[in-house]
C-alpha positions as CSV (number, residue, x, y, z in Angstrom):
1,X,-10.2,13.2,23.3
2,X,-11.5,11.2,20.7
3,X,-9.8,12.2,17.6
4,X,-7.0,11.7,14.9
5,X,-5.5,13.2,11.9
6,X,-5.3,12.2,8.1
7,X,-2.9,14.6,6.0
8,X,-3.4,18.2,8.0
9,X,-7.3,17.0,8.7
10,X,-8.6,16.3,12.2
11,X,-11.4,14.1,12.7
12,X,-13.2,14.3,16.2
13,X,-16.7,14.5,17.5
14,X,-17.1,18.4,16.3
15,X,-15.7,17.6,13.2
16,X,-17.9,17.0,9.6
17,X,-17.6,13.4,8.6
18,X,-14.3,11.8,6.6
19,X,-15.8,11.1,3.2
20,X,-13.6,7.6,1.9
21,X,-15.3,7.5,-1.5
22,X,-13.9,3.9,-2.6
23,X,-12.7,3.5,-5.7
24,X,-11.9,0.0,-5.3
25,X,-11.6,-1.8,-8.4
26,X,-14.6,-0.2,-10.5
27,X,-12.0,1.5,-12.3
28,X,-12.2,-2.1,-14.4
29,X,-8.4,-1.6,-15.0
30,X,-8.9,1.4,-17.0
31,X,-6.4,4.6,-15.8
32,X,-9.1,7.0,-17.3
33,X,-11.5,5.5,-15.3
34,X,-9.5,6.0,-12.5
35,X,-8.6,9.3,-13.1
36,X,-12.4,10.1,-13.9
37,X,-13.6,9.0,-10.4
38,X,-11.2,10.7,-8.4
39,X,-12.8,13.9,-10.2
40,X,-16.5,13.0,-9.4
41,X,-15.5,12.2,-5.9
42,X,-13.8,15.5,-5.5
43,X,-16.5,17.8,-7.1
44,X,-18.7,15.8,-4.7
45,X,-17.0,16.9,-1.6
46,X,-15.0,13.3,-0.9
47,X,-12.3,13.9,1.4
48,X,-10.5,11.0,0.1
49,X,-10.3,8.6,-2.5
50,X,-9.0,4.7,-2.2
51,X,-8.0,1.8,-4.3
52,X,-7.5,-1.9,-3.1
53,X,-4.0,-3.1,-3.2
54,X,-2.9,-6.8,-3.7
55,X,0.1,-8.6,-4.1
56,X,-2.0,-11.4,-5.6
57,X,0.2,-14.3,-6.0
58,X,1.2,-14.5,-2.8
59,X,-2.2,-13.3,-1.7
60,X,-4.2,-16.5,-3.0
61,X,-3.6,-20.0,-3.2
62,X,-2.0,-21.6,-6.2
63,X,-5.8,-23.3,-6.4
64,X,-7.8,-20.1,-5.7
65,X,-5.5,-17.8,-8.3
66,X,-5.4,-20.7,-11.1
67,X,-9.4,-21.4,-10.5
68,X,-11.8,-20.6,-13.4
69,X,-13.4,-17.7,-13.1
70,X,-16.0,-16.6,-16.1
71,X,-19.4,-14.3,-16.4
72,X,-20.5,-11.3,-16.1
73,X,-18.3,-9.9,-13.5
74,X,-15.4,-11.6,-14.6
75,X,-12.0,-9.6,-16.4
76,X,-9.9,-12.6,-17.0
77,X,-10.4,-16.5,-17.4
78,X,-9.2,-17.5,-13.7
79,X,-9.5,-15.6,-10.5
80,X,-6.0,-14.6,-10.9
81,X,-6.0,-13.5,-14.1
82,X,-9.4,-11.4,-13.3
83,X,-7.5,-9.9,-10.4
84,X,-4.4,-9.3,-12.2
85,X,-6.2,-7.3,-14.7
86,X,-7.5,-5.3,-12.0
87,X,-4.4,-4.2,-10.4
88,X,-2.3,-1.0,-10.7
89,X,1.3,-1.0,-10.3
90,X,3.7,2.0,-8.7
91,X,3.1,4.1,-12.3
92,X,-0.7,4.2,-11.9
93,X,-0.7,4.7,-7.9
94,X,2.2,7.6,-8.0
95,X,-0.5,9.4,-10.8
96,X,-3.8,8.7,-8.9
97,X,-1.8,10.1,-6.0
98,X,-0.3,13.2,-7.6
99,X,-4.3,14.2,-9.1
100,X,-5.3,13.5,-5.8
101,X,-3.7,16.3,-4.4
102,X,-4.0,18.6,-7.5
103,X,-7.7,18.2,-6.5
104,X,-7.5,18.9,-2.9
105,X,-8.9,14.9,-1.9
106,X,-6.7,12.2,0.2
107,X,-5.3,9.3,-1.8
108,X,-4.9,5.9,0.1
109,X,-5.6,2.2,-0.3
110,X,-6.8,-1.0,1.5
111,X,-3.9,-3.5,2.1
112,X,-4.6,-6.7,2.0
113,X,-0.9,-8.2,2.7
114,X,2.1,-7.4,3.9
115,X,3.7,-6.4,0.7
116,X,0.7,-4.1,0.0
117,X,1.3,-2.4,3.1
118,X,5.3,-2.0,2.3
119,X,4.2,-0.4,-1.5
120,X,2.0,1.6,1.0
121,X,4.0,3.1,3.0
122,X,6.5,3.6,0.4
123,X,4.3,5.6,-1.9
124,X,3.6,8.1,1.3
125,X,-0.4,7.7,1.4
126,X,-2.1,9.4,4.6
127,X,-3.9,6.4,6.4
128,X,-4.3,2.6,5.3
129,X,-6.8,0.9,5.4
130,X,-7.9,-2.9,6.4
131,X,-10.7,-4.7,4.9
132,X,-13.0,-6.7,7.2
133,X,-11.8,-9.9,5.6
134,X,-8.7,-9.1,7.8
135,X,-10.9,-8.5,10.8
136,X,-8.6,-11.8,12.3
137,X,-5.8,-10.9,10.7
138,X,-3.9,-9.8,14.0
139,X,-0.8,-10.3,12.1
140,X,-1.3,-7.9,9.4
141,X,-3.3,-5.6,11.6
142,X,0.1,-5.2,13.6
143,X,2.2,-5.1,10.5
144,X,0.3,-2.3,9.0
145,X,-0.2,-0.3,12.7
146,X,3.7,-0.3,12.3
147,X,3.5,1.8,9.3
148,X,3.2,4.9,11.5
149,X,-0.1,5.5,9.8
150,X,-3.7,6.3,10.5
151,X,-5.1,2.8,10.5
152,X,-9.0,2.4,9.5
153,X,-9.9,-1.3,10.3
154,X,-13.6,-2.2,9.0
155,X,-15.5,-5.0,11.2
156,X,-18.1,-6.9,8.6
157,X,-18.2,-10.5,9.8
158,X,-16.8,-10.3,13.3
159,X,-17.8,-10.7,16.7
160,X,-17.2,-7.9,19.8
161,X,-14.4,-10.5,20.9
162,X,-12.9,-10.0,17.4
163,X,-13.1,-6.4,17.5
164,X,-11.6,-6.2,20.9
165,X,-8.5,-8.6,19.9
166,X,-8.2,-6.7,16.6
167,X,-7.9,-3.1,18.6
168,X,-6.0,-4.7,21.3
169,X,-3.6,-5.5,18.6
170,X,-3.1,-1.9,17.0
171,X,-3.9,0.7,19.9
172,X,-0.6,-0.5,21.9
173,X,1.8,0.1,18.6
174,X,-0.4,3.1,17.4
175,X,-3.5,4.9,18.7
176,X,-4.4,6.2,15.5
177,X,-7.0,3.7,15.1
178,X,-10.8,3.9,12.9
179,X,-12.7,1.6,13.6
180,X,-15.8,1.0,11.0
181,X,-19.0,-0.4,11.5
182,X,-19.6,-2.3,8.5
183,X,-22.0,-5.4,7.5
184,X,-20.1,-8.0,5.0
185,X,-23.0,-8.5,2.6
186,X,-23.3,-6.6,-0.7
187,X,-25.5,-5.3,-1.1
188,X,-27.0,-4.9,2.8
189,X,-30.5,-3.8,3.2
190,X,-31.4,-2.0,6.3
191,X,-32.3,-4.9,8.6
192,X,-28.6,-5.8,8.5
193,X,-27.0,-3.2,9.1
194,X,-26.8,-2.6,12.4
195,X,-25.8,0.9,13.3
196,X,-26.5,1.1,17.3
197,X,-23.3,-0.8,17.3
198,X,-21.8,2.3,16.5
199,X,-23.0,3.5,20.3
200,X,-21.4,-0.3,21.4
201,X,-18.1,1.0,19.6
202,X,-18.0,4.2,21.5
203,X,-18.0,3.4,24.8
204,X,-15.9,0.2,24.6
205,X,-13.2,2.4,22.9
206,X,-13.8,6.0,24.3
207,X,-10.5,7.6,22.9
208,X,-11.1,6.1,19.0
209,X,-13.2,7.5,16.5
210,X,-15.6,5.1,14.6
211,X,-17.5,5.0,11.8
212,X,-19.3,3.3,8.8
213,X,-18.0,1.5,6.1
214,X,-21.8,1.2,4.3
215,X,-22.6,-1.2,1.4
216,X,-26.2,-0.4,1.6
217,X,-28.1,1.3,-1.2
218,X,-28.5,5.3,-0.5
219,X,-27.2,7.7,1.8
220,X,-30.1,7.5,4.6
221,X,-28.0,5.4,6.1
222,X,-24.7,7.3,6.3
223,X,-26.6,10.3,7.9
224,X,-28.2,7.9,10.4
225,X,-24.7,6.9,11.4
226,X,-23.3,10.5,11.8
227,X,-26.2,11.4,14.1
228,X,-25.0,7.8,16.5
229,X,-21.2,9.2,16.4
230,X,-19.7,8.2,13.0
231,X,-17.1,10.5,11.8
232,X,-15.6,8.5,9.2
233,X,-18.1,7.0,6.2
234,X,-16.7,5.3,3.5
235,X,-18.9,4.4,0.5
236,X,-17.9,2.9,-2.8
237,X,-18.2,5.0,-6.3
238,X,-18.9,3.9,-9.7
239,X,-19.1,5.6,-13.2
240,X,-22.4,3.3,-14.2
241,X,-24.2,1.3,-11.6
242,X,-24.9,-1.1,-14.5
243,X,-21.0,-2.1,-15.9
244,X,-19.9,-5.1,-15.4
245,X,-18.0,-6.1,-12.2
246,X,-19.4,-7.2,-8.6
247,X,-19.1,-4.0,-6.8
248,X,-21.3,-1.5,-9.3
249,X,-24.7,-2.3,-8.5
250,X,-24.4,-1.3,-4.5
251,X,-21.7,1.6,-5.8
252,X,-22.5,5.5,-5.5
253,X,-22.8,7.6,-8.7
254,X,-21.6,11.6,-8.5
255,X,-25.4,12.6,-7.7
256,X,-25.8,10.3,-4.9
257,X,-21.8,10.7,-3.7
258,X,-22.9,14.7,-3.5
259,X,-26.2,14.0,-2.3
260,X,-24.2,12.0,0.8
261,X,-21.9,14.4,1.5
262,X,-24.3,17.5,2.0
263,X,-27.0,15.4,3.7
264,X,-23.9,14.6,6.3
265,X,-22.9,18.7,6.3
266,X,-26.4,19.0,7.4
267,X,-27.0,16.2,10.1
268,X,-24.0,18.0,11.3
269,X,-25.7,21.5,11.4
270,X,-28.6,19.9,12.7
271,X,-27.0,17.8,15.5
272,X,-25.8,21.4,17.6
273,X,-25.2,21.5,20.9
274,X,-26.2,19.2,23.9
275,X,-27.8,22.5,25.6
276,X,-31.2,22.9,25.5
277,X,-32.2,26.7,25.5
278,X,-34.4,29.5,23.5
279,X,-33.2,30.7,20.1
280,X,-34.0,34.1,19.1
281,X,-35.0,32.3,15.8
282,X,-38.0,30.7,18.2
283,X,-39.4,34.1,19.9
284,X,-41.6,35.5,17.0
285,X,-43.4,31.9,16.4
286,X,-43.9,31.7,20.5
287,X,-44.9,35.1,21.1
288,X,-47.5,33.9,18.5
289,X,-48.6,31.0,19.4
290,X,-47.7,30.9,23.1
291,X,-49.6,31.8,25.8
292,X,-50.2,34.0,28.7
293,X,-52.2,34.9,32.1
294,X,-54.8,37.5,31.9
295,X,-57.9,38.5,33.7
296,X,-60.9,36.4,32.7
297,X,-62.9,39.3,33.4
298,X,-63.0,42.7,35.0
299,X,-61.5,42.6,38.4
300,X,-61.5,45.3,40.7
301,X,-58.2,46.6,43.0
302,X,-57.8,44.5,46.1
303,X,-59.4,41.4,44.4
304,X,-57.4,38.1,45.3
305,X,-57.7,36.1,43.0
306,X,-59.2,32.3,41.9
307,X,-59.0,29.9,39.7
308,X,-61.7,31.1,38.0
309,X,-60.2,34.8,37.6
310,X,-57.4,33.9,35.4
311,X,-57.5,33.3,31.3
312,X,-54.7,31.2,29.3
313,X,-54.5,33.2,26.2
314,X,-52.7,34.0,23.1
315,X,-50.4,35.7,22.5
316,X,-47.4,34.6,25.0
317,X,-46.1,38.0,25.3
318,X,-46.6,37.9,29.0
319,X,-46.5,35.8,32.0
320,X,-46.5,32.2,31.2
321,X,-48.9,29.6,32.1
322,X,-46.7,27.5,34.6
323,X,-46.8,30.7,36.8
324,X,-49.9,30.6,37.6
325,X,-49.2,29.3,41.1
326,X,-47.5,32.3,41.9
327,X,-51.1,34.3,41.0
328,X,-53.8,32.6,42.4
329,X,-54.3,33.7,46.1
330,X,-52.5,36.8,45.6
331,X,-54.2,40.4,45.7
332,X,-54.4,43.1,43.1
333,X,-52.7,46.0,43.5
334,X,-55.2,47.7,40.9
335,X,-58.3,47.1,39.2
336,X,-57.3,45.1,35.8
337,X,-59.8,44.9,32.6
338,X,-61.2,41.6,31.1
339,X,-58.2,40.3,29.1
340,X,-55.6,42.8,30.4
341,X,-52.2,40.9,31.6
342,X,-51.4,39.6,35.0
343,X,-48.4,40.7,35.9
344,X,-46.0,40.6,39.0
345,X,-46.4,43.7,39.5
346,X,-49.5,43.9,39.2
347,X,-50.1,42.5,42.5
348,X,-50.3,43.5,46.2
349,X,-48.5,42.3,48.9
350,X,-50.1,38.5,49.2
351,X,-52.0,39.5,53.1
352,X,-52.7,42.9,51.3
353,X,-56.3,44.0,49.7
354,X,-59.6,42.4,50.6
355,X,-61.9,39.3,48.6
């Protein structure tokens, strides 16, 4: 069965999707921030909130941490010092976590080293995630799958062979596997994003649930990917699409964060069964517009009847059109008015009656 389950929550084909609403680091540094996003992403239906985690000095180079780093986007004068700005520590994780849960949402983070997976584990979070940059990263893919932990690996900037190797290296230490379809490009318009993969996904790992891990700009795209099997979408959040920082611009506010997650509620709802039958709902509006057989004009008892006997009219409260095989040639049993129903019963034996 294709299925797993985060904190107490089981995610399968029948389920409603995993909402990740990412956090990442549009929180600029700020707790209050923080705090306030987890909020919006509760009271828009989220089931989870995440951060990014980095240990960043032993993340980076000494020449990528120490490189200069200004503009717009930029909280610190190198790329180190930006990121350092950006990270929280075990004080603002263990609060994030605890108001988490006082709002009824997951808490977990990317990990993008081993360290980050150890401060992981340790604080207790449901799942961990694994950024695509780590798509290659069979190292840290098996580190982190040794956690014991839901792990939710997105695949922006690989190949199939990539995705095999990277679910060959997790599935045999721990099945809990998510794998997201995801486009490395920020933002990604439509063209890119490439969601029949998601159908690829499925039947070259039948047992693992997939999803979408979407950088694109509104939620057409998340309900798009529901309806092709995703049960996990993940979408990043921001306060202001116009603050400062890379990640805003292509980042959900509440309104479109709520917007998603009932549009998803609904694909769902809309999605139902694979059997294809009559709802009672349908019967009024084809009794009315429907049709059935009746006499084309007044036909005596013993008539057998043509072609040319039998009317297609509205409404289809009678016998319906593709039985009209089992009419023509056969004899009436009594005489029937112009318009009045042709019926099964209505008939004589089929060597009975006279032309």
């Amino acid at each position: 069965m294709r299925a797993l389950t985060v904190n107490g929550r089981t995610i399968s084909d029948e389920t409603d999707a995993y909402v990740i609403a990412e956090i990442g680091h549009n929180h600029e540094g700020d707790l209050g921030k923080a705090e306030e996003l987890v909020r919006q992403a509760a009271a828009a239906g989220a089931s989870a909130v995440k951060l990014q985690k980095r240990d960043n000095r032993s993340l980076f180079t000494r020449a990528m941490f120490d490189s200069p780093y200004t503009g717009r986007n930029s909280f610190g004068p190198t790329y180190g010092a930006h990121r350092e700005f950006l990270e929280f520590g075990t004080a603002e994780y263990t609060h994030l976590q605890q108001l988490s849960a006082e709002l009824g949402v997951d808490f977990m983070a990317t990990a993008f080293d081993f360290a980050s997976v150890d401060f992981l584990a340790e604080l207790g979070v449901p799942a961990i995630k694994i950024a695509s940059g780590d798509i290659r990263n069979t190292p840290l893919l098996a580190y982190a799958a040794k956690a014991g932990k839901p792990l939710i690996v997105s695949t922006g900037g690989a190949d199939m062979e990539a995705v095999r190797r990277a679910a060959g290296t997790v599935l045999p230490i721990n099945p809990d596997l998510v794998l997201l379809q995801c486009t490395a490009m920020y933002p990604a318009e439509p063209e890119v994003l490439n969601l029949a993969v998601l159908g690829s996904y499925r039947a070259e790992f039948p047992e693992t649930v997939v999803g979408f891990s979407g950088h694109d700009l509104g939620p057409w795209a998340a309900w798009t990917a529901y309806a092709l099997g995703a049960r996990v979408v993940e979408k990043h959040v921001t306060l202001d699409r116009t603050a400062p920082g890379s990640d805003h611009a292509f980042s959900m506010e509440q309104p479109d964060l709520a917007e998603m997650v009932d549009g998803l509620r609904r694909v769902r709802r809309s999605l139902g069964g694979p059997a294809k039958e009559v709802l009672d709902g349908e019967r009024p509006a084809m009794n009315k517009m429907g049709k059935k057989l009746v006499a084309q004009r007044d036909l005596p008892a013993g008539h057998r009847l043509t072609l040319e006997d039998v009317a297609i009219k509205s409404p289809g409260d009678g016998l319906t059109p593709d039985r009209l095989a089992d009419v023509v040639g056969r004899h009436l049993g009594r005489a029937l008015p112009a318009d009045a129903d042709i019926t099964l019963d209505a008939l004589a034996d089929a060597d009975a009656g006279r032309d």
